[in-house]
N, C-alpha and C positions, 0 to 999 in steps of 0.2 A: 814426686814427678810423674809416675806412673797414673796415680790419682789422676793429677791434670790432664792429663793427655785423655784418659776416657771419658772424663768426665765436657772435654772438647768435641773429642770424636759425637760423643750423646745429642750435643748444643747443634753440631753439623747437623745429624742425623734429623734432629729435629725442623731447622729449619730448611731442610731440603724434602721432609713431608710438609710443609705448611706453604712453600713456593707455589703450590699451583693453586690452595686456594686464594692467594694475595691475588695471585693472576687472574682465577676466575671472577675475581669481587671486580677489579680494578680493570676488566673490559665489558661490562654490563653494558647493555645500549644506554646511552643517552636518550633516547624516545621512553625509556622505561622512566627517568624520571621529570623531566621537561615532559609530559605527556599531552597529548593532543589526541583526538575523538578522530575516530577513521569513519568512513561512510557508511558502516555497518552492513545489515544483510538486505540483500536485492529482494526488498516484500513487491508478496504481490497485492492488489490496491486490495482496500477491506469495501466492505459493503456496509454504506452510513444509515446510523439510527435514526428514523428522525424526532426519536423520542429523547435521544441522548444529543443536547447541545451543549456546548461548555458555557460556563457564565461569565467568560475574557473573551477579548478576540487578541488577536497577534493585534498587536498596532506598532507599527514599521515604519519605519524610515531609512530609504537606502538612496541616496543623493546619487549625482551621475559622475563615473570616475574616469578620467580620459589619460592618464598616467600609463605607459606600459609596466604589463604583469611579467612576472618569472612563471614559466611553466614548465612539466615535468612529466615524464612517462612513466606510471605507475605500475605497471600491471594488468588493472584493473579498471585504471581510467587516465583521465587528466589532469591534472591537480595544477590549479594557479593560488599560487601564495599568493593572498592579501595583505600591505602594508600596512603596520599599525594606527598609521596616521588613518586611514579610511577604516581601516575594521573599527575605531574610537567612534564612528559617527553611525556607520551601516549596522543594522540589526533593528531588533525588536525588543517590547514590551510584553507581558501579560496582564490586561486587565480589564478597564470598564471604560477608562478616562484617556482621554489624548496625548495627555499628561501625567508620565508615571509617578504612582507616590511611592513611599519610602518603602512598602512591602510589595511590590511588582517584582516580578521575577523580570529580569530586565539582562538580554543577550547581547554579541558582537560579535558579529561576521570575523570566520579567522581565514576559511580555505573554502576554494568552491573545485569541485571535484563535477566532469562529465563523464558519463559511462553509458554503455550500451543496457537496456532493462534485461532482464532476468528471463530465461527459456520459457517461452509461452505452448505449453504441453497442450495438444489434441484433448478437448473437454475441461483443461482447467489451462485456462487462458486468461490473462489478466481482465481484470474488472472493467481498466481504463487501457485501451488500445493507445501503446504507443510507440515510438524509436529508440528514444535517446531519454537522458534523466541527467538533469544537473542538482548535485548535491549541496546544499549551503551549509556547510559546517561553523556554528555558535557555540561560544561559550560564554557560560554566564558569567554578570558580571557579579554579581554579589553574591555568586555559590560556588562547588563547585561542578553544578551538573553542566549539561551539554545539549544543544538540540540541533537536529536538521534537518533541513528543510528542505523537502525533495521535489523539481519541478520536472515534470512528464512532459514531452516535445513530439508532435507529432507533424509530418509531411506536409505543405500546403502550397497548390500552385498561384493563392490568390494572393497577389500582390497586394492587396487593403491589408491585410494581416501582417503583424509584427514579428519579425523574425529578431529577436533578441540578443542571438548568439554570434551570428554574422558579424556583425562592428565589432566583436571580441576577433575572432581569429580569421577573418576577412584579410588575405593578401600576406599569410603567413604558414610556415610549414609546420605544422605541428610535428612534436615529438612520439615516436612510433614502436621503442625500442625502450629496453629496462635501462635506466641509466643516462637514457639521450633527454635531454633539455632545452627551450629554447625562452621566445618572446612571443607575448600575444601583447595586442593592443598597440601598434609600432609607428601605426599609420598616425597623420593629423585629424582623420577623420572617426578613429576609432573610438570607441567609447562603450561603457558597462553600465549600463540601464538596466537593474532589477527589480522598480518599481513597476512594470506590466505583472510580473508574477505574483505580486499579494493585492495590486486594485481590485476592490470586488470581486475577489478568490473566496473561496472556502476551505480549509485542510481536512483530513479526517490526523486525531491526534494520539499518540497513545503510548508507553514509555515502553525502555527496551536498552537493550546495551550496545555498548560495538567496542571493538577491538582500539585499543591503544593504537596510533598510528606508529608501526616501527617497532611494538613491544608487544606480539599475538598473546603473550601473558598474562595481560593485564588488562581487564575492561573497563570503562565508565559508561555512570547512567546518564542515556540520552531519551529528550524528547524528542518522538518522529512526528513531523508535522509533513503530510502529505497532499498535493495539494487534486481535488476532484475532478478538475479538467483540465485538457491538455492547453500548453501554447504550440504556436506553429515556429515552423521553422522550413526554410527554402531546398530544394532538391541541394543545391548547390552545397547549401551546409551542411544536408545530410551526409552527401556525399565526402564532404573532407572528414567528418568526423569519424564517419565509419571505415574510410580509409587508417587514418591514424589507429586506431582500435579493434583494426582488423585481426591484430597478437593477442589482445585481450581475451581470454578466457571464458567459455562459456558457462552462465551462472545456472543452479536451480533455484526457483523463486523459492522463498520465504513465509509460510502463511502468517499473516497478523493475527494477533491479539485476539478473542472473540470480543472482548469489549475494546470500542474505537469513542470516539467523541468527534462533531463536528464543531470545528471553529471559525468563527467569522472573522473577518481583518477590517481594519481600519488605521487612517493615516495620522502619522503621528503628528499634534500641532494645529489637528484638521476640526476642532471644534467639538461636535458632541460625537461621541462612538457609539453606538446603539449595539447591544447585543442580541442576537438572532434570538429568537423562542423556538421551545422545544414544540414538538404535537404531541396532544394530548392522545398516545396511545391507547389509553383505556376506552377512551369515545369513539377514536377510529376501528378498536376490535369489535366493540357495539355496536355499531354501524357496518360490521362486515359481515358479522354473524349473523345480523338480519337480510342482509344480501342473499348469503348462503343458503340461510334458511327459504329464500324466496325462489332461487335457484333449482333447489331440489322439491320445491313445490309442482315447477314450472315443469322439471325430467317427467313424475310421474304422473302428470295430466298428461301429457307427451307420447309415454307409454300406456298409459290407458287409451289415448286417440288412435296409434296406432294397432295395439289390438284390436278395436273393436272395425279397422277397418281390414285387415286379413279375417278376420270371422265374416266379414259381410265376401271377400273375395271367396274364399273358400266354400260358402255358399255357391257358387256358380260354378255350371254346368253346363257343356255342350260349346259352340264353337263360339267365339267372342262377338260381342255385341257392343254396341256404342256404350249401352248401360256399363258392360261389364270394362271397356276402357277407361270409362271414366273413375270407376271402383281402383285399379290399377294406376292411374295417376293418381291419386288422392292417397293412395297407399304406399307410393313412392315418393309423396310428397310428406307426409306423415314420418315415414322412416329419416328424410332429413331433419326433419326437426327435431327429432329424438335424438341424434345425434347432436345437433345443434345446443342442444338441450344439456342432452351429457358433458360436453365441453365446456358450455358456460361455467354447470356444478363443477365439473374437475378444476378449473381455473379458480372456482369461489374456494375451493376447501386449500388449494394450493396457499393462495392471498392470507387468507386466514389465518393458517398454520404459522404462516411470515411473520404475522402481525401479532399475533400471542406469542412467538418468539420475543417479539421486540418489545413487546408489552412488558415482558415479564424479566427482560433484561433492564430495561428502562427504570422498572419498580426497583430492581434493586442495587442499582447504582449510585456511586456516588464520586463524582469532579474530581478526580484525581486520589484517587484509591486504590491506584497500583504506584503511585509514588514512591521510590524508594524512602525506607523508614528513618534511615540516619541522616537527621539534620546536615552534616556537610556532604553526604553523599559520596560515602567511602567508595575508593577503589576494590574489584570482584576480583578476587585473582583465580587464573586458573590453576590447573592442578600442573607444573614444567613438571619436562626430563630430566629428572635429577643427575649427574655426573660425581664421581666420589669425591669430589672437592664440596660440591653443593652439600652434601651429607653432613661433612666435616663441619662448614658455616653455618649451618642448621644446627648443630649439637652445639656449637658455641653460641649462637645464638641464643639456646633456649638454657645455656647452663645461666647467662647472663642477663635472663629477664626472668622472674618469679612473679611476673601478676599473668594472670592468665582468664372423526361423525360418520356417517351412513353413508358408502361410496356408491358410484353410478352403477347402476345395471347394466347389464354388458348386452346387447339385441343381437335375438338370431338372425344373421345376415341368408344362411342357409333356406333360415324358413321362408323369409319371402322373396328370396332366389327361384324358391322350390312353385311358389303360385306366383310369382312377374315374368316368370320365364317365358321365351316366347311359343314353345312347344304346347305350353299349356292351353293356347289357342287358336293351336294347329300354325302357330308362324305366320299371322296375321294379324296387325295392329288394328286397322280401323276398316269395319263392315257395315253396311247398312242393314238394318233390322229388317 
């Protein structure tokens, strides 16, 4: 009897150590495994190769949705859930053809998120000037990566200009507050046209992760496709938005990738898709080089001129004479040109330097080369706060798994201060001989 009872008391014992980790297993977010791509980090826009073009374009098809959206106060932005029946049709392809074949990576609009850009810092200020950024969040359909697609909004008082965003949340309050939710799209007249943003756009593109929506644990690999210029958008909708997002938090940008790819678009169904050509960087550094080289031809002829016209000024003596102004203008017209001169070469050697960059990133690229490696595109986990419960599930876990060039010359300004000076003849410009 004695037996039993400790041998109960043990059994208590034990399952009164084992309760909290039941508990901790059995409230894990739901966003941890139903997982969905958050809008990642606020980059700031990259600067495109033009030697690096992809050899797909997006080719997209996003039809016009006039159904009201559910919307939501993030944080961070605005988030409108898209219905599956429209995420089934909205999104894009990767490829060459109008018509995707069986190996296109091929996406579906899940969630469209707007947010305020990223802190544009004194000297590092974004690439592409702009307001606002609406986020297109895809996921694949035949993987399991993720991509999104980020359109940059900037202020425009000209009415010819398509304001995109207005028939979304036109004659509706957005939500402003963590937790508050509302409706966009409510109106008869309302409607979601996001085919302006990829006609004859170009993205710059380049892979990267984001946060698990719901689950900061847990990343997935996304493609960012970004796109080079801005659309507009009306004071009026700047203004509701940056109302609503007035809570939102201010970001620091992001810097991208150093290798980006430019990609072109093209509609889906729309016939032949032409993909953009790269420039042949190597010809363009050849062609720069000899610029340069012409450039600093041009400085020290420039500076030779000028010499030889301060040796002829410095030669005269006594009070100024028409000869000797003319020596004097011709010497201060010399000096600009040298400068002139200088600046050209500073700008040639600048351009150059650019272009043997790009040159030399171009040589050794290659279309998708920071791909992530694992065919299904395994989830990244981060390192969580463990709690002693997480310890516990961890030990069991692992008791129960057993697989395991020549710069410019700088000109003394001094020296020919020192003879254009007007003292130098006697404070008179022009005298008759």
């Amino acid at each position: 009897m004695e037996l039993m009872q400790a041998s109960f008391a043990r059994l208590l014992l034990i399952l009164a150590f084992l309760a909290p980790v039941s508990h901790a297993l059995s409230v894990a977010p739901m966003a941890c495994t139903t997982m969905t791509a958050g809008m990642g980090s606020f980059y700031r826009w990259p600067e495109a190769n033009p030697g690096m073009v992809a050899p797909v374009n997006i080719v997209w098809n996003f039809p016009v949705y006039t159904n009201p959206l559910h919307c939501a106060f993030a944080g961070k932005s605005i988030q409108m859930t898209v219905p599956a029946s429209f995420g089934e049709l909205a999104g894009f392809h990767l490829g060459t053809t109008a018509i995707p074949t069986s190996t296109d990576e091929r996406y579906r609009l899940k969630r469209i998120d707007i947010r305020k850009p990223a802190q544009a810092y004194s000297g590092l200020g974004q690439a592409l000037t702009h307001v606002m950024e609406m986020v297109l969040i895809h996921k694949q359909e035949n993987g399991e990566r993720w991509a999104n697609v980020i359109l940059p909004f900037q202020v425009s008082t000209n009415g010819a200009e398509m304001d995109i965003i207005n028939p979304i949340i036109d004659g509706t309050t957005l939500p402003s507050r963590i937790g508050q939710t509302g409706v966009v799209m409510a109106s008869a007249v309302s409607e979601l046209k996001l085919s302006p943003g990829f006609d004859n756009a170009t993205f710059s593109e380049f892979w990267g992760t984001a946060p698990v929506y719901g689950c900061d644990s847990k990343t997935v690999n996304v493609r960012y496709f970004m796109r080079t210029t801005t659309l507009s958008i009306g004071v009026d909708t700047f203004q509701q938005l940056s109302t609503a997002l007035a809570n939102a938090p201010v970001q620091d940008p992001t810097p991208p990738p150093e290798t980006t790819w430019t990609v072109g678009t093209c509609h889906n169904n729309s016939g032949t898709c032409v993909v953009q050509k790269a420039v042949n960087m190597q010809v363009k550094l050849t062609n720069m080089k000899q610029y340069r080289s012409q450039a600093l031809t041009e400085q020290r002829a420039r500076k030779v001129d000028l010499d030889t016209k301060l040796k002829d000024l410095q030669a005269h003596t006594g009070p100024a004479t028409n000869a000797s102004v003319v020596l004097y203008d011709a010497a201060a017209a010399a000096f600009n040109d040298l400068k002139a001169a200088a600046s050209e070469l500073t700008s040639a050697q600048a351009s150059t330097a650019k272009i043997q960059m790009f040159a030399t990133e171009a040589a050794g690229a290659t279309w998708d080369q920071d791909a992530p490696k694992a065919a299904s595109a395994a989830l990244a986990q981060m390192p969580p706060k463990l709690t002693p419960a997480d310890v516990i599930a961890r030990e069991a876990a692992s008791l129960a798994d057993v697989s395991g060039q020549e710069a410019a010359p700088s000109v003394a300004d001094s020296l020919l201060s020192r003879f254009l000076s007007p003292g130098r003849f006697g404070g008179k410009r022009r005298l008759s001989v």
